[in-house]
N, C-alpha and C positions, 0 to 999 in steps of 0.2 A: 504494500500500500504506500501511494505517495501521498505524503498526510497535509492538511491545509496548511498545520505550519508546529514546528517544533525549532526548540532555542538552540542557538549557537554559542556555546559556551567551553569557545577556544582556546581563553587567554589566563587569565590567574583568578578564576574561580577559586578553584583548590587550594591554588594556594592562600588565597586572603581568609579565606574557610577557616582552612588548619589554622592562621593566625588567630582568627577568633575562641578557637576549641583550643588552642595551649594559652591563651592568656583567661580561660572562663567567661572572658567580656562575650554570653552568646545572646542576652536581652535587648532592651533597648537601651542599654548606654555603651558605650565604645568608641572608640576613634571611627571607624569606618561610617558610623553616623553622617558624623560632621565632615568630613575628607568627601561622604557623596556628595551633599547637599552643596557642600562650595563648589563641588568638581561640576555639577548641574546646573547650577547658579551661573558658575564663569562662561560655561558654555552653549546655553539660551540664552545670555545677555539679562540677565537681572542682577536684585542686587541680594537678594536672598531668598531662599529657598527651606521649605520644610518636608521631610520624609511622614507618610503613615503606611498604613499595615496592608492599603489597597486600593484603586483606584474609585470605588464606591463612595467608601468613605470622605475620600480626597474632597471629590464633589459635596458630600454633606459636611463638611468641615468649611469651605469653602465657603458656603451656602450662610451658613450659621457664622461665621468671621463680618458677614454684612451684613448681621440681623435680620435675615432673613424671615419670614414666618406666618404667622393665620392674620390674612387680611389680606396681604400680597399678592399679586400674581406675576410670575415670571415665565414670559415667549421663552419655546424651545422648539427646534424642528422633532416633528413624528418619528419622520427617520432617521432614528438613531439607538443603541442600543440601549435597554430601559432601564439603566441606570441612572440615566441623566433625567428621567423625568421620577425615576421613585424618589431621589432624593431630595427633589422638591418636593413632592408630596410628607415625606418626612419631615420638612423643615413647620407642615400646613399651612403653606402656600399654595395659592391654586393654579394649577397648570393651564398656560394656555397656548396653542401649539399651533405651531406656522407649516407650509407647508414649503417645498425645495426646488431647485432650479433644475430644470427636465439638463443643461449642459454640465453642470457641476453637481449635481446629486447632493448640493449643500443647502442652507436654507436660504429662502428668498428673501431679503430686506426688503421690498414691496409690501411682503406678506405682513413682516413685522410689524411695520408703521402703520398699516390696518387694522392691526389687533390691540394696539396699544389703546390704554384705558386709563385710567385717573386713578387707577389703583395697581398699575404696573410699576411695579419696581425695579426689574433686572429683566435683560437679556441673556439667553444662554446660547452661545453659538457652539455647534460642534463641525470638527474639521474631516468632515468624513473619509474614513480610510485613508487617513494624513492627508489629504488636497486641502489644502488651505480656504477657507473661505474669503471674499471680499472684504474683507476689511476696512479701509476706507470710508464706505458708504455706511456698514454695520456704526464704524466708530464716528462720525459724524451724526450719525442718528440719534443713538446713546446720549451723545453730548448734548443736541439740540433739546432734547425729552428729558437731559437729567437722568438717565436709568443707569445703574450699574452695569458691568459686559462682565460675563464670567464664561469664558473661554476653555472647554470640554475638549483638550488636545489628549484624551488618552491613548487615539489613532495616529498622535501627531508629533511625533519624537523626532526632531530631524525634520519638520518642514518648516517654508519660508513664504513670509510673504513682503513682497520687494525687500529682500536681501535680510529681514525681524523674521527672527523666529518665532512660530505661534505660541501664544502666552504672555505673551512680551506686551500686548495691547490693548488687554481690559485690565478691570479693577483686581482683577480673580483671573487664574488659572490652573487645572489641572492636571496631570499627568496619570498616567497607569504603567505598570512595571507588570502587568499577570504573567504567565508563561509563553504567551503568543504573542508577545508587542515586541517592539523594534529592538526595544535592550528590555529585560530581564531583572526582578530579583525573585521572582517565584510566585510571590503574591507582594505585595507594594505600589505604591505612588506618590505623588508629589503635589504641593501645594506652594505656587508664588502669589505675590502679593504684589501690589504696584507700591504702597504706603506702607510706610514700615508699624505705622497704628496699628493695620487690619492684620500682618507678619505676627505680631505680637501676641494680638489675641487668637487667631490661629492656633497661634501654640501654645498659648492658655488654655486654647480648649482641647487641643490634642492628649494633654497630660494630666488628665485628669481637675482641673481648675488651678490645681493646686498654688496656694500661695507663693509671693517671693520672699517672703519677711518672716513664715511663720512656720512651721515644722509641720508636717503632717494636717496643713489646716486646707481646707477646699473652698473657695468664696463664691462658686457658683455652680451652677449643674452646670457637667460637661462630660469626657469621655476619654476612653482609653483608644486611639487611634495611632501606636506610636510603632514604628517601623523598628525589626532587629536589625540588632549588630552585625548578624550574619545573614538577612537579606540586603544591608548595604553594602557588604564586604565584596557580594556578587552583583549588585549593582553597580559598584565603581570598577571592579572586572570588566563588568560591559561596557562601562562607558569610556574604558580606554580603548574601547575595538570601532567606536560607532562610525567613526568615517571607513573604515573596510564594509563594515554590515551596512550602512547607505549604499556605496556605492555598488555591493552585492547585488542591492536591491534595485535600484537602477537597472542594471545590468537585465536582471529578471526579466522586467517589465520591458525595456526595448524587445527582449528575444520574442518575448509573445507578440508584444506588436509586430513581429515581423511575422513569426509564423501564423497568426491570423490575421493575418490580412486578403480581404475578399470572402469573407465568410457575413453571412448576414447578422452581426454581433459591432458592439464597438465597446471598446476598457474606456475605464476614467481615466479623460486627459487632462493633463497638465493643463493650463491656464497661463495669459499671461501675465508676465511679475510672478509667478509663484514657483517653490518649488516641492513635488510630491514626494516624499518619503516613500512610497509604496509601501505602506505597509500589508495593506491586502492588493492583492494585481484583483481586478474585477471586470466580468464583462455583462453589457447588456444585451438579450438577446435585442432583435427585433421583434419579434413573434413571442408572449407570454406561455401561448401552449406548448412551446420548448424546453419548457423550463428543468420540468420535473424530468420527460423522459432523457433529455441529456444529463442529467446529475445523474440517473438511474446506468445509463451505460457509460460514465465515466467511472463511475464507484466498481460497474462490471470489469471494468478496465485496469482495477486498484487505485484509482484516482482519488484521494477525498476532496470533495467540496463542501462550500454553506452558502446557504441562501443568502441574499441582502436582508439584513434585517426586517422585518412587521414593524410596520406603522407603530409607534407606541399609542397610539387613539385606539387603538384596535384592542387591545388590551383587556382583558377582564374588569381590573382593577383599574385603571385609567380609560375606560370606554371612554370617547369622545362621541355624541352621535350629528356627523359630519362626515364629509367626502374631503378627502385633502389630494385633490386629482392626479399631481405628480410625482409625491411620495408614495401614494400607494401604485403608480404607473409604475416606476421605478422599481420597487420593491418585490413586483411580479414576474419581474422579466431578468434581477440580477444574479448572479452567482459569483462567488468568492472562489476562483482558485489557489491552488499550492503558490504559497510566494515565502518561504523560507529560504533563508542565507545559503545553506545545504545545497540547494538543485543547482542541478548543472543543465548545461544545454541538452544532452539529449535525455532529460528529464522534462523539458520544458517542450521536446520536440514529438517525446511520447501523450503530453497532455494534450498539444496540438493537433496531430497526427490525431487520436480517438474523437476531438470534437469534429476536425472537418469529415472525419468518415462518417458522423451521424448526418450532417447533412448532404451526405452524395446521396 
């Protein structure tokens, strides 16, 4: 089986590892902490940076650093995966969802500025499958409306928009580290801050409240969200690798475009001014009724795929009862192939080679 995606953990995992298991530091205190956070920091371009235990969290950490909560409502596109809108719902804030650009598969600012309400508080944009959204227009919006921008890069390790790394442009932003994103610590992510105010309380709330003056004293409900020593130990492993692993992934995603090309499908392209991490290579069919049967004989193939995410409106729990035309267009017709560091070209010519056979 060639798997949608498994980590690349080339470089001093083991060893930063082992340094954590012979000094004991394997919780959340240790140098490797602080050593990722700055190593992350310098190289997204902020001015500081906090680690927790996952990228879920991140965002409700995030969320609650801007007082988030019951009366609000914070714009998020549908599609995206439903983290970004449970942890608004968590904060009880009311969700209210935009829907995405049929070219970028990201959320529409049109949409945005329409739904905006006198009770909007924050925008959430997320960078899907690392393509950078517009920014510009999103952050002129924000500004003009007064609303917070809290920026959902957990697909978006490694992309740019005109030459800023994403993150870098709202009030908020997060990151994800699970086992399938661009660098790794297993479970992990990251939380930046624009003001070093909301940095602060962040990490007030990450550590349980806990006082600076007073021993063992807690000053407000908050939460244990705090990343190990030894998932940063392998976080900062990865992140000495991450310009090979980009350009890896680069690499990937031309080879497909080349070998699908003329096939009735087209991948998320790059944009101009931006640059795509690829973290997932993706393509859209043309035809929705494709969907299924070619995931079905790719997987015959040993292929794994996934779907484009569901609508989060669609949701049980988040039912929206509305049509969001081009999220759920999108959504019908996408598929996530293999885009791990791993493949080689004629891994990438075996995935090829079984799509264009379905449609001879």
């Amino acid at each position: 089986m060639i798997p949608v995606y498994q980590p690349s953990l080339n470089g001093n995992e083991k060893k930063y590892v082992n340094q954590c298991l012979d000094s004991s530091w394997i919780s959340s205190k240790g140098e490797f902490i602080s050593r990722f956070e700055h190593a992350f920091a310098e190289y997204v371009g902020t001015k500081q940076a906090t680690t927790v235990s996952n990228g879920t969290v991140a965002l409700h950490l995030a969320l609650e650093a801007l007082k988030i909560g019951k009366g609000d409502e914070v714009i998020v596109p549908t599609l995206t995966y439903i983290a970004s809108v449970n942890t608004i719902l968590q904060t009880g804030a009311t969700v209210v969802y935009a829907d995405s650009l049929l070219n970028t598969w990201n959320i529409d600012v049109e949409d945005i500025r329409r739904r905006i309400t006198p009770k909007t508080k924050a925008v959430m944009v997320v960078h899907l499958y690392g393509l950078p959204c517009e920014m510009d227009s999103i952050l002129n919006l924000c500004h003009e409306k007064g609303l917070f921008l809290i920026e959902d890069c957990a697909e978006a390790f490694g992309s740019f928009y005109k030459q800023q790394h994403v993150g870098t442009f709202g009030d908020v932003a997060t990151f994800s580290f699970f086992g399938n994103k661009t660098i790794t610590t297993g479970e992990g992510g990251m939380v930046i801050c624009k003001d070093t105010h909301t940095h602060e309380r962040a990490c007030h709330l990450k550590n349980q409240g806990v006082s600076k003056t007073r021993e063992y004293w807690h000053d407000e409900l908050a939460y244990n969200y705090r990343m190990t020593n030894i998932c940063a130990a392998i976080g900062l492993a990865q992140l000495e690798q991450i310009d090979t692993i980009l350009a890896k992934k680069r690499q990937i995603a031309q080879w497909y475009q080349k070998h699908l090309m003329g096939l009735p499908l087209c991948m998320q392209e790059e944009q101009p001014h931006t640059r795509h991490s690829f973290w997932m290579c993706s393509i859209l069919l043309d035809e929705a009724s494709h969907r299924q049967k070619l995931r079905d004989q790719l997987k015959n193939n040993g292929i794994e795929t996934r779907p484009l995410f569901p609508p989060a409106h669609t949701m049980p729990h988040s039912f929206h009862d509305a049509h969001y035309r081009n999220a759920e267009n999108l959504s019908s017709r996408g598929i996530n192939l293999p885009s791990h560091p791993a493949l080689t070209v004629e891994n990438i010519e075996k995935i090829s080679n079984a799509i264009r056979k379905y449609f001879e």
